[in-house]
C-alpha positions in Angstrom: 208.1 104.2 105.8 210.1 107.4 105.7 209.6 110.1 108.2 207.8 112.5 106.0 205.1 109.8 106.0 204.8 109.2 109.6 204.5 112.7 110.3 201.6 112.9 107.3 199.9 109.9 108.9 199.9 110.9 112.7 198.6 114.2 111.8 195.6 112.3 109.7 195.0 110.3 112.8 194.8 113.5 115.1 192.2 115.3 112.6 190.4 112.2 112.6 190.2 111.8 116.7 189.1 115.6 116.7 186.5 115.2 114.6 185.0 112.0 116.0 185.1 113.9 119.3 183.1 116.4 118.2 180.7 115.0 116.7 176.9 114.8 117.6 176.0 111.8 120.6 172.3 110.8 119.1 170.0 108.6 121.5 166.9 106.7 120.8 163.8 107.1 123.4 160.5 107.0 123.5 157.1 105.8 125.5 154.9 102.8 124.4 151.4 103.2 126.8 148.4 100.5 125.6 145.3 100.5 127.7 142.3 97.9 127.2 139.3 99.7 128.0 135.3 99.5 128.5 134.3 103.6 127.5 130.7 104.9 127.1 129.9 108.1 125.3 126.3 109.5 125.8 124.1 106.5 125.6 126.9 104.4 123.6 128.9 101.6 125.2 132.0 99.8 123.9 135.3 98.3 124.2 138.4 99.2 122.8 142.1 98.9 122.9 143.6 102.7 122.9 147.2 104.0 122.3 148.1 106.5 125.2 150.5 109.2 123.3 153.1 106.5 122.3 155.8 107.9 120.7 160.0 107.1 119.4 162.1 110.0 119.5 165.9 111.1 118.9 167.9 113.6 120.6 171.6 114.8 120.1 174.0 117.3 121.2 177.3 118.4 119.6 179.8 120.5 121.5 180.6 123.7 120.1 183.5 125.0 122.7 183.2 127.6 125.2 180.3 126.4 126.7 178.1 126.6 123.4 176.4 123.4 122.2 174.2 122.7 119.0 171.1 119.9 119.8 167.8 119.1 118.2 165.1 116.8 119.1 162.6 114.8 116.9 159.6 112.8 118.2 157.1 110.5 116.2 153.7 109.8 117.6 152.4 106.5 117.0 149.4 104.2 117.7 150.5 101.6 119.6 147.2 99.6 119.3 147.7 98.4 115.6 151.2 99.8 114.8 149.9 102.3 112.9 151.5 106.1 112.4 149.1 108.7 114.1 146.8 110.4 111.8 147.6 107.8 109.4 151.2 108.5 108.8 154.6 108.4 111.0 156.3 111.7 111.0 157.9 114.2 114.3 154.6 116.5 113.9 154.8 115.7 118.2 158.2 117.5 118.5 160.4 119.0 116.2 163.6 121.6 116.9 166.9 122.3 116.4 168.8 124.4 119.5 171.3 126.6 120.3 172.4 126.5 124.4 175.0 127.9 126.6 175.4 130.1 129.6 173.1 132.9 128.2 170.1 130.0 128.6 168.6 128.2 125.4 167.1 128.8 121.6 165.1 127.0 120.1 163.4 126.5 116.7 160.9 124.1 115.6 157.7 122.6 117.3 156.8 121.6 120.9 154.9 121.9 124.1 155.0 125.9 125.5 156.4 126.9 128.5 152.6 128.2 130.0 151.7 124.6 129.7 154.5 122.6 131.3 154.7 124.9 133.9 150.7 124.8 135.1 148.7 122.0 133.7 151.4 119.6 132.9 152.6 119.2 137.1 149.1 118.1 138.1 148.2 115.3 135.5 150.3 113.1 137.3 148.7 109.9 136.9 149.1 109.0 133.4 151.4 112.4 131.9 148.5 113.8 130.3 147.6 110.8 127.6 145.0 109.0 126.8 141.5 109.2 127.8 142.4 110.3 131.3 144.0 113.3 130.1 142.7 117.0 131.1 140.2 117.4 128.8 139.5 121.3 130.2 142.3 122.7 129.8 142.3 125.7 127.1 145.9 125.2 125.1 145.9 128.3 123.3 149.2 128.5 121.3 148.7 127.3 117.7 151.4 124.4 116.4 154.3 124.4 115.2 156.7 127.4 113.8 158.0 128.4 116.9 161.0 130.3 118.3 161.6 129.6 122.1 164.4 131.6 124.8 164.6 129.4 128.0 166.3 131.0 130.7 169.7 129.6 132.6 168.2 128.2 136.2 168.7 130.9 139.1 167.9 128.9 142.3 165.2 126.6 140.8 163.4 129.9 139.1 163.7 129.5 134.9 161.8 131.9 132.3 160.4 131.3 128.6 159.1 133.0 125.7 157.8 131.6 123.0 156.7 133.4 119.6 154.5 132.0 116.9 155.3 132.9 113.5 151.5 133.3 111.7 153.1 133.2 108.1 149.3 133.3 107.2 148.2 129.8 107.5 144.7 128.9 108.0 143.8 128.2 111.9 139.8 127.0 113.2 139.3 128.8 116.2 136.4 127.9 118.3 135.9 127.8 122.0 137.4 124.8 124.6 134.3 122.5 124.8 132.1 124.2 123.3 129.1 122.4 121.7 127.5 125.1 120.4 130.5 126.6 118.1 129.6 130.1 118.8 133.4 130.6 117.8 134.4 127.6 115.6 135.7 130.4 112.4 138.0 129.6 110.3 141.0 132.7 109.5 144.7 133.5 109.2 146.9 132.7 112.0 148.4 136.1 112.9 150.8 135.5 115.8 151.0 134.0 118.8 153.3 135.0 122.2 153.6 132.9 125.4 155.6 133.4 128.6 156.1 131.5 131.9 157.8 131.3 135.0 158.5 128.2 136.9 159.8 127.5 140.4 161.3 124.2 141.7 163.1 123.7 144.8 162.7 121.4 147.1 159.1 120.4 147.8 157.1 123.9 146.6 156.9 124.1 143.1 155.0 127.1 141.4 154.2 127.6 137.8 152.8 131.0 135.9 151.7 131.0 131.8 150.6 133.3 129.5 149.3 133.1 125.9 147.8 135.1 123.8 147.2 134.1 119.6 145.1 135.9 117.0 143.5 134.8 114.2 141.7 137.2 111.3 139.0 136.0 109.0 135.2 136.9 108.8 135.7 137.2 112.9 138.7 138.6 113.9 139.5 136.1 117.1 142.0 137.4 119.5 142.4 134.3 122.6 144.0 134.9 125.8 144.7 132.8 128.9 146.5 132.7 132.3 147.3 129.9 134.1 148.6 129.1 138.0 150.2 126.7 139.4 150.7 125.2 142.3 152.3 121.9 144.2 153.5 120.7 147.1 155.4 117.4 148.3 155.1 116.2 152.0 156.9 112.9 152.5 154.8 110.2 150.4 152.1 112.7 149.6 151.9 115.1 146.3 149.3 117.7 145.9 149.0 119.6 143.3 146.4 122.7 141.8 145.9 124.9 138.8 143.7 127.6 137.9 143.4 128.8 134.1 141.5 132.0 133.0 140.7 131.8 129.3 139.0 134.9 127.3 138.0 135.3 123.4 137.3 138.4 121.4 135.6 138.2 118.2 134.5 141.3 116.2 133.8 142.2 112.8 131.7 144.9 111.0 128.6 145.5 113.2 129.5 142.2 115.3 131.5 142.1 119.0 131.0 138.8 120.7 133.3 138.2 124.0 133.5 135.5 126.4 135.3 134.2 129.4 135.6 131.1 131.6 137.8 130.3 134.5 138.8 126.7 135.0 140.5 124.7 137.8 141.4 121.7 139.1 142.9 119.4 142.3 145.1 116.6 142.0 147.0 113.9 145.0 149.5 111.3 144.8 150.4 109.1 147.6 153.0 106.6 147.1 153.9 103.4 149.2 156.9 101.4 147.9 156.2 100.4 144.1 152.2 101.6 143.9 150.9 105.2 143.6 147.7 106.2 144.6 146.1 109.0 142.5 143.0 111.3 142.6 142.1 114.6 140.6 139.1 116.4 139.7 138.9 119.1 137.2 136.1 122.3 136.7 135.2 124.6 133.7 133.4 127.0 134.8 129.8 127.7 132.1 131.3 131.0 129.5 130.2 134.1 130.9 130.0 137.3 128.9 127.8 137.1 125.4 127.4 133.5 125.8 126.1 133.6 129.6 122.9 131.2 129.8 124.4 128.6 127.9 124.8 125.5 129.7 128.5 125.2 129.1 130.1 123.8 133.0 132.2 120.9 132.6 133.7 118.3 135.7 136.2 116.0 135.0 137.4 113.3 137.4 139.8 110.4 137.8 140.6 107.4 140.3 144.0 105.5 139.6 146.5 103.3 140.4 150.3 103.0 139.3 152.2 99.8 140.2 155.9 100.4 139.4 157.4 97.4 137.9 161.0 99.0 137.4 161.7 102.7 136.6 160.9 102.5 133.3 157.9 100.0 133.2 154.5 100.0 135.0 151.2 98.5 135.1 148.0 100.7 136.1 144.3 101.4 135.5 142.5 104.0 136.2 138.2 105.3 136.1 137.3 108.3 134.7 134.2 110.2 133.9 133.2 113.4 132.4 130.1 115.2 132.6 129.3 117.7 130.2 126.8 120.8 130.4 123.7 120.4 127.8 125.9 122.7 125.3 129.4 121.4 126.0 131.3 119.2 124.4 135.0 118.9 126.2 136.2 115.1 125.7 133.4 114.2 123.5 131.9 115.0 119.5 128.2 116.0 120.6 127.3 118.4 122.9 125.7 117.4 126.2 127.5 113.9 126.1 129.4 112.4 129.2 132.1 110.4 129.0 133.4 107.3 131.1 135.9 104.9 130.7 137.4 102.3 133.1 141.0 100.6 132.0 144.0 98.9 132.6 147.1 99.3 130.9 150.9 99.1 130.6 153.6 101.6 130.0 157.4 100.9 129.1 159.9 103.6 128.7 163.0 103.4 127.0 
């Protein structure tokens, strides 16, 4: 082997170590969360085997050099009851992005959760992460899906900031009122925009949490939404509390027609842990619309018992009662108006 050829192949292998070093590190995770469970709705009783968000995702990061790194995210919702794909079909319509971070904080494009949600509503479902048939059914999410672009802040002392923008690009959107049953606002239009912002605090055992949304949508009602959520919580030894309020407003107009409504929304959670279990408790208001739909019967309460036994840190057994009861013209959790809702179940969650 002459010299020429050495040199030829050690600078081959050098290109090819700096490229493998750069190159993306991908991992697989996801949730699988089955519940068996007796549910009535209304005056019907049955039992049934329910998937609880179950989900495979895949997440990787390159680094770029000079503290700038590339990532993206994918996650695929499936039922985990039959094996199915949700809505009929596997694909990541859960969470979808491709991101840009470094010390100036993090960009993001794509589809996911908004910062006004994970920073109020999010904290206090504790029990089961928001899934299932236990999950808050009175929250107002108001930021339409999908076709997103995201800043998060850098972390100064436990205090991070986003802002989220929806692009509209005129896609048809159904608005119509959080629980409902009586529609007054269930018009279909074109998305026109959406904005969000939050603020969220965590250090130590306070954490505090601030959203903001707003989203339009034009058609024969021109719908602007708006809400503002709080959030609070609060760790003393085994003990987690936890509260959030949410004010949620909609304007509809059109020629000769203004129809505007509020509601205010709230609700209490605790944990209390003792070695592998976890004792949980929340209750949850929404408050009858006020405005041009006051009279209607509209009040919503939401409450859950449960408990957690902690297997490992990945896997867990638990089961959990909860009930809603509906207002004569609200629907939250349920397809008819006026129904209440119950379910009592057991289940199984693995992480991995």
């Amino acid at each position: 082997m002459t010299k020429t050829t050495r040199v030829m192949l050690a600078v081959l292998a050098a290109c090819g170590a700096s490229a493998a070093m750069a190159q993306s590190s991908v991992n697989v995770y996801g949730r699988v969360n089955t519940t068996v469970e007796h549910q009535k709705i209304g005056s019907e009783s049955r039992s049934a085997m329910e998937s609880n968000s179950s989900f495979i995702g895949f997440r990787g990061t390159e680094d770029l050099g000079n503290g700038l790194k590339a990532g993206f995210q994918l996650e695929g919702q499936f039922n985990s009851d039959d094996g199915s794909g949700a809505g009929g079909a596997f694909n990541f319509k859960r969470h979808s992005e491709v991101n840009l971070s470094g010390n100036f904080g993090t960009v993001r494009l794509g589809k996911f959760y908004v910062g006004s949600y994970l920073a109020t509503a999010d904290y206090i479902s504790m029990h089961n992460h928001d899934t299932g048939t236990s999950a808050d059914a009175l929250y107002a999410y108001v930021f339409p899906d999908g076709n997103q672009i995201s800043y998060r802040s850098p972390d100064f002392g436990g205090v991070t900031a986003e802002f989220n923008y929806g692009f509209g690009e005129k896609a048809n959107r159904t608005t119509a009122l959080p629980g409902d049953g009586t529609n007054a606002l269930a018009v279909a239009g074109e998305h026109k925009g959406a904005f969000d912002a939050s603020l969220n605090y965590n250090n130590g055992p306070l954490g505090l949490g601030l959203g903001y949304t707003r989203a339009t949508t034009e058609g024969l009602l021109d719908v602007k939404e708006q809400q503002l959520g709080l959030r609070a919580s609060y760790s003393i030894n085994a003990l987690t509390l936890g509260a959030y309020y949410q004010y949620y407003k909609a304007d509809a107009s059109a020629t000769g027609i203004n129809l505007d409504t509020k509601r205010h929304a709230y609700r209490l959670a605790a944990m209390y842990t003792m070695g592998a279990s976890e004792f949980h408790a929340n209750v949850g208001r929404a408050q009858a619309y006020k405005g041009d739909l006051s009279g209607a019967k509209t009040a919503a309460t939401q409450w859950t018992l449960g408990y957690n036994y902690n297997l490992s840190k990945r896997t867990k057994v638990y089961g959990y009662f909860t009930k809603i009861n509906n207002g004569d013209d609200a629907a939250y959790g349920v397809t008819n108006a006026g129904d209440n809702f119950r379910s009592i179940a057991v289940g199984v969650r693995h992480l991995f």
